[in-house]
Backbone as JSON Lines, residues from 0, in Angstrom:
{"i":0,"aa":"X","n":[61.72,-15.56,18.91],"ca":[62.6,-16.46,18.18],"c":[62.29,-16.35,16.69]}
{"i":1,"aa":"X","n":[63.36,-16.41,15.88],"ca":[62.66,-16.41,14.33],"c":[63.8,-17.83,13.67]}
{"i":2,"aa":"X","n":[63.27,-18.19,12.78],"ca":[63.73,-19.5,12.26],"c":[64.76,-19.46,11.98]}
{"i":3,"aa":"X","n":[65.83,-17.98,11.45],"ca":[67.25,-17.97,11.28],"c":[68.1,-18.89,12.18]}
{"i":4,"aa":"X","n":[67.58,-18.31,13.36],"ca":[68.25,-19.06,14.87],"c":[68.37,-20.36,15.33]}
{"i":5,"aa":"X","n":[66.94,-21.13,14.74],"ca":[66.88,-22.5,15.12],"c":[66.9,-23.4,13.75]}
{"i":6,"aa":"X","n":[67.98,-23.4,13.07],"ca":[67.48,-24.25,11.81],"c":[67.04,-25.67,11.48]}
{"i":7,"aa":"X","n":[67.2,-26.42,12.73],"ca":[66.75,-27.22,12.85],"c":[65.81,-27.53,14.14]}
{"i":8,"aa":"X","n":[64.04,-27.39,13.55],"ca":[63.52,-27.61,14.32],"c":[63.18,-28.73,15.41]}
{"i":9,"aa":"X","n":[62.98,-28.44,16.55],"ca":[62.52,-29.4,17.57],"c":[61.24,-30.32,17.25]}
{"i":10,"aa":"X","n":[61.07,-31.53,17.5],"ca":[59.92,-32.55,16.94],"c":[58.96,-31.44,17.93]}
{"i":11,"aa":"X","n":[59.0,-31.55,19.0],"ca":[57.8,-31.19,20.2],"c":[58.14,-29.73,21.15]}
{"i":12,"aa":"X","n":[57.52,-28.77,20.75],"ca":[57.5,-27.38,20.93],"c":[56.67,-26.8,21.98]}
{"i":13,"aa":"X","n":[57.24,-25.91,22.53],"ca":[56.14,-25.24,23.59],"c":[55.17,-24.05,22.59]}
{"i":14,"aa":"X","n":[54.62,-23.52,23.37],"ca":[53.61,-22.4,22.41],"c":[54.38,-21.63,21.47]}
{"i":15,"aa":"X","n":[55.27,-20.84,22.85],"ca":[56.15,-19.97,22.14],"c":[57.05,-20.33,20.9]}
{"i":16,"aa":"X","n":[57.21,-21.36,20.7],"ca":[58.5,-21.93,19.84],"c":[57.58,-22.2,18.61]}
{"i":17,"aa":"X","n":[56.21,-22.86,18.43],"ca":[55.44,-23.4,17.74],"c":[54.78,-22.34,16.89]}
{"i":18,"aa":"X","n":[54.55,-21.4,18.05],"ca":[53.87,-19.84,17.46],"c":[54.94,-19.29,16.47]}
{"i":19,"aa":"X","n":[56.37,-19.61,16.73],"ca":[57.52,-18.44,15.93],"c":[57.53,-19.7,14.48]}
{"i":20,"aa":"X","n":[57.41,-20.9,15.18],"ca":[57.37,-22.08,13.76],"c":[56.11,-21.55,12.7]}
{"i":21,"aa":"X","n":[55.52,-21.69,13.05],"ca":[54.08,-20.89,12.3],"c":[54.06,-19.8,11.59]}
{"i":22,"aa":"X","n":[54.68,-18.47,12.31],"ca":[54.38,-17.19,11.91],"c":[52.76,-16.53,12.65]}
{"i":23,"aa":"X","n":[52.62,-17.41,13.74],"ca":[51.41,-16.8,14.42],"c":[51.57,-16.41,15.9]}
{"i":24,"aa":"X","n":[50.59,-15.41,16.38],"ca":[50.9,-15.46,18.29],"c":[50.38,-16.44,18.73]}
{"i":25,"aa":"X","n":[51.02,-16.38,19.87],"ca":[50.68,-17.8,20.73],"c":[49.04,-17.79,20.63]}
{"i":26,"aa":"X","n":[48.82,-16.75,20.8],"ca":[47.02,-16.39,21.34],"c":[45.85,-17.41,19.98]}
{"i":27,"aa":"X","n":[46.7,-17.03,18.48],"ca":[45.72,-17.78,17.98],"c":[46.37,-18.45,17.36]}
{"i":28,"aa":"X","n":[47.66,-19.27,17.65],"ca":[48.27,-20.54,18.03],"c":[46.5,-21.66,18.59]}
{"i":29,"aa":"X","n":[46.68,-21.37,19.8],"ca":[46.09,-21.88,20.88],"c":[44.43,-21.93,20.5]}
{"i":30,"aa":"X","n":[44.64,-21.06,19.83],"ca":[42.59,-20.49,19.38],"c":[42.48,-21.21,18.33]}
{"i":31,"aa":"X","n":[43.25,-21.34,16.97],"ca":[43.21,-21.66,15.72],"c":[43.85,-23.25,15.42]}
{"i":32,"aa":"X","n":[45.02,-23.37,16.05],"ca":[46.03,-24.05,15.64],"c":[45.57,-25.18,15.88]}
{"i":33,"aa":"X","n":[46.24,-26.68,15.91],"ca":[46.31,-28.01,15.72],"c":[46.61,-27.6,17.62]}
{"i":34,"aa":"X","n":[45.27,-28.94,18.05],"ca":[45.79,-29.28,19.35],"c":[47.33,-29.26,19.62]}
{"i":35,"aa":"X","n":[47.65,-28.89,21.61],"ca":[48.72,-29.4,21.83],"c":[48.63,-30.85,22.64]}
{"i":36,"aa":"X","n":[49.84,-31.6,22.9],"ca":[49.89,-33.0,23.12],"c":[50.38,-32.84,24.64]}
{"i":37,"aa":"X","n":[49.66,-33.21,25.49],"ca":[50.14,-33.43,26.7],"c":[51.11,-34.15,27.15]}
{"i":38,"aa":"X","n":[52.2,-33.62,28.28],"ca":[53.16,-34.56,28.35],"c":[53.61,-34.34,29.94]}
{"i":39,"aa":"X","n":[53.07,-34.68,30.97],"ca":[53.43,-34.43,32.01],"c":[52.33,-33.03,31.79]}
{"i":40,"aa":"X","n":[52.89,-32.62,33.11],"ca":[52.13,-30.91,33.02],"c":[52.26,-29.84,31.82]}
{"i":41,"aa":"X","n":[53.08,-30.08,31.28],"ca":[53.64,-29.43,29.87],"c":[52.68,-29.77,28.41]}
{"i":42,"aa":"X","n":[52.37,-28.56,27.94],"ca":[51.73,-28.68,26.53],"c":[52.6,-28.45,25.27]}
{"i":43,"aa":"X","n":[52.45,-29.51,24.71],"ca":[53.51,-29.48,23.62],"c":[53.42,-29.5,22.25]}
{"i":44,"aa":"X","n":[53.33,-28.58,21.21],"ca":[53.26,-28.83,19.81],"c":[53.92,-29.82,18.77]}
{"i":45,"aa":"X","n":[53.38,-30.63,18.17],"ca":[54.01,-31.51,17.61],"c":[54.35,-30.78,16.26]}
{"i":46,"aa":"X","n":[55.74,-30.86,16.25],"ca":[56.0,-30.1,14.14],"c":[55.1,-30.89,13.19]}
{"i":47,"aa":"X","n":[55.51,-31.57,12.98],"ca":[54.27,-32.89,11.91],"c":[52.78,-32.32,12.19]}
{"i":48,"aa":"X","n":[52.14,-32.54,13.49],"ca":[50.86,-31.83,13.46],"c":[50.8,-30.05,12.84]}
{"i":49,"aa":"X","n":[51.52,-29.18,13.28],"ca":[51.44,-27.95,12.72],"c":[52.05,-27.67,11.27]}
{"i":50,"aa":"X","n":[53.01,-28.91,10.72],"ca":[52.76,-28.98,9.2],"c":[51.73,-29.27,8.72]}
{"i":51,"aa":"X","n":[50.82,-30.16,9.44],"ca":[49.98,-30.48,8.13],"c":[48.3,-29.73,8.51]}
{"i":52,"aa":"X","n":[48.88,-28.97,9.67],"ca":[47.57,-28.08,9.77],"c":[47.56,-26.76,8.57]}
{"i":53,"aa":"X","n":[48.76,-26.97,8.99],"ca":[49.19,-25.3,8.07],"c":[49.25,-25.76,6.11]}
{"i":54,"aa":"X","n":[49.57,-26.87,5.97],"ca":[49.71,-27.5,4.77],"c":[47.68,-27.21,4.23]}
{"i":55,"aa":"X","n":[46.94,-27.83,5.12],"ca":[45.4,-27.59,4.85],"c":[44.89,-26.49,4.41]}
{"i":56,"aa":"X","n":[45.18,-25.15,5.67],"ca":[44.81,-24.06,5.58],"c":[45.61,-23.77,4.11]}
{"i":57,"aa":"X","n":[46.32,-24.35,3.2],"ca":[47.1,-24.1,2.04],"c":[46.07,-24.8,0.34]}
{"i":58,"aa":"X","n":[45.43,-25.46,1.47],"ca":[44.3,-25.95,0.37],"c":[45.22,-27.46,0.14]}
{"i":59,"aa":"X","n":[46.15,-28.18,0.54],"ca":[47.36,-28.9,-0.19],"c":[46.26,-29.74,-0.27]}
{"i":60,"aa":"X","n":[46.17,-31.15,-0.68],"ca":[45.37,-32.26,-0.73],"c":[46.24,-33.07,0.08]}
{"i":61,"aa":"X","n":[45.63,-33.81,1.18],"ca":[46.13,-35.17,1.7],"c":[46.09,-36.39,1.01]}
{"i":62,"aa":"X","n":[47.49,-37.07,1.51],"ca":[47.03,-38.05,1.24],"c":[45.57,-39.14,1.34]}
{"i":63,"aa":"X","n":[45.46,-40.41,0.78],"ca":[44.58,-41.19,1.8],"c":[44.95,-41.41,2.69]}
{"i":64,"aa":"X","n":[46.02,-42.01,2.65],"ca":[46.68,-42.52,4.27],"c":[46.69,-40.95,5.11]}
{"i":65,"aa":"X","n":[46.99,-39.91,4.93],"ca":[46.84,-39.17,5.83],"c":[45.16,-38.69,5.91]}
{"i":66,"aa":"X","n":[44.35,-38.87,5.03],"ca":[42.94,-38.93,5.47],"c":[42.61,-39.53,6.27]}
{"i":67,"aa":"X","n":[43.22,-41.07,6.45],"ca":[42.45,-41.77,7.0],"c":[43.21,-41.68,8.73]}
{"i":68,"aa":"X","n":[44.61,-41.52,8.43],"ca":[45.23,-40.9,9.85],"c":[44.73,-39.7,10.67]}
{"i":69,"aa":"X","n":[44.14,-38.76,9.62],"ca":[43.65,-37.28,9.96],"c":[42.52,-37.51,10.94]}
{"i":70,"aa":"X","n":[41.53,-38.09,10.48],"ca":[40.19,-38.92,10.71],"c":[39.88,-39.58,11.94]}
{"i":71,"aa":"X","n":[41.16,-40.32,12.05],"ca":[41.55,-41.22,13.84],"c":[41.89,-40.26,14.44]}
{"i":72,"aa":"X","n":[42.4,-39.37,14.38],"ca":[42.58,-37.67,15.57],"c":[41.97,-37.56,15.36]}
{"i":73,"aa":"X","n":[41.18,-37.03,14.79],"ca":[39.52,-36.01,14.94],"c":[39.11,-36.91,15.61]}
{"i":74,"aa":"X","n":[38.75,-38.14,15.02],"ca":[37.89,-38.87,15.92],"c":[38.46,-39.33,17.76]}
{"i":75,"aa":"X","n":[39.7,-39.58,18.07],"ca":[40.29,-39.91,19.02],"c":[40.31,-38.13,20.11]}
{"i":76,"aa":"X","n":[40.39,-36.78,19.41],"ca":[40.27,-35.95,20.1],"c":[38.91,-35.63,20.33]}
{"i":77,"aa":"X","n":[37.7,-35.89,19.4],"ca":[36.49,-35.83,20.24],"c":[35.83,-36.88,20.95]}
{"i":78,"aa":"X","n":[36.6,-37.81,21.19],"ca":[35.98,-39.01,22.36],"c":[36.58,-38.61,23.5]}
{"i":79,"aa":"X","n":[38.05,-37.78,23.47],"ca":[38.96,-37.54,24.36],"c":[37.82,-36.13,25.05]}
{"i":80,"aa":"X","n":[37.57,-35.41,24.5],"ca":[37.06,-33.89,24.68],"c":[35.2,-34.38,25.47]}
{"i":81,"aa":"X","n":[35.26,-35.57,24.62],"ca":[33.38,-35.98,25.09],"c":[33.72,-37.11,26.45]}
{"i":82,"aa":"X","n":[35.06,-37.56,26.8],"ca":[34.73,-38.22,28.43],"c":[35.64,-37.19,29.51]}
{"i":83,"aa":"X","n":[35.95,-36.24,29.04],"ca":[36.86,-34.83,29.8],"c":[35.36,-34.59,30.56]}
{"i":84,"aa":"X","n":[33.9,-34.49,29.64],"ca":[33.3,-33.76,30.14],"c":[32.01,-34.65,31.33]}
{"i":85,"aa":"X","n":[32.26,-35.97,30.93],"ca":[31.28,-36.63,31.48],"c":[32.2,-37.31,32.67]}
């Protein structure tokens, strides 16, 4: 898929769709990229999350409010990742 086709993107993306949003393969999509969001059995990319992953890797500066939003995911995906394992 390339962005000509879809000009208006979908909020919540599968790999494939998220990977062509990006400009990356799925492979380090999945390796590199901003978690996906579970939804049923389906893994789903959020646009907003892979803007502002990709906005970082850009050096952009966040807001505070998105610091302090950034901060509650990190922190909410490693409590999530630390009772997966216990």
């Amino acid at each position: 898929m390339d962005r000509a086709s879809l000009p208006n993107w979908p909020r919540l993306m599968c790999a494939k769709l998220a990977a062509a949003y990006v400009g990356l393969s799925e492979t380090t999509l999945r390796e590199k990229g901003p978690a996906a969001k579970g939804f049923g059995r389906r893994r789903l990319y959020d646009r907003i999350d892979l803007d502002r992953w990709a906005d970082r890797l850009g050096g952009q500066p966040l807001t505070v409010a998105e610091q302090r939003e950034e901060a509650k995911g990190v922190e909410r995906r490693f409590l999530e990742k630390r009772s997966a394992t216990n």
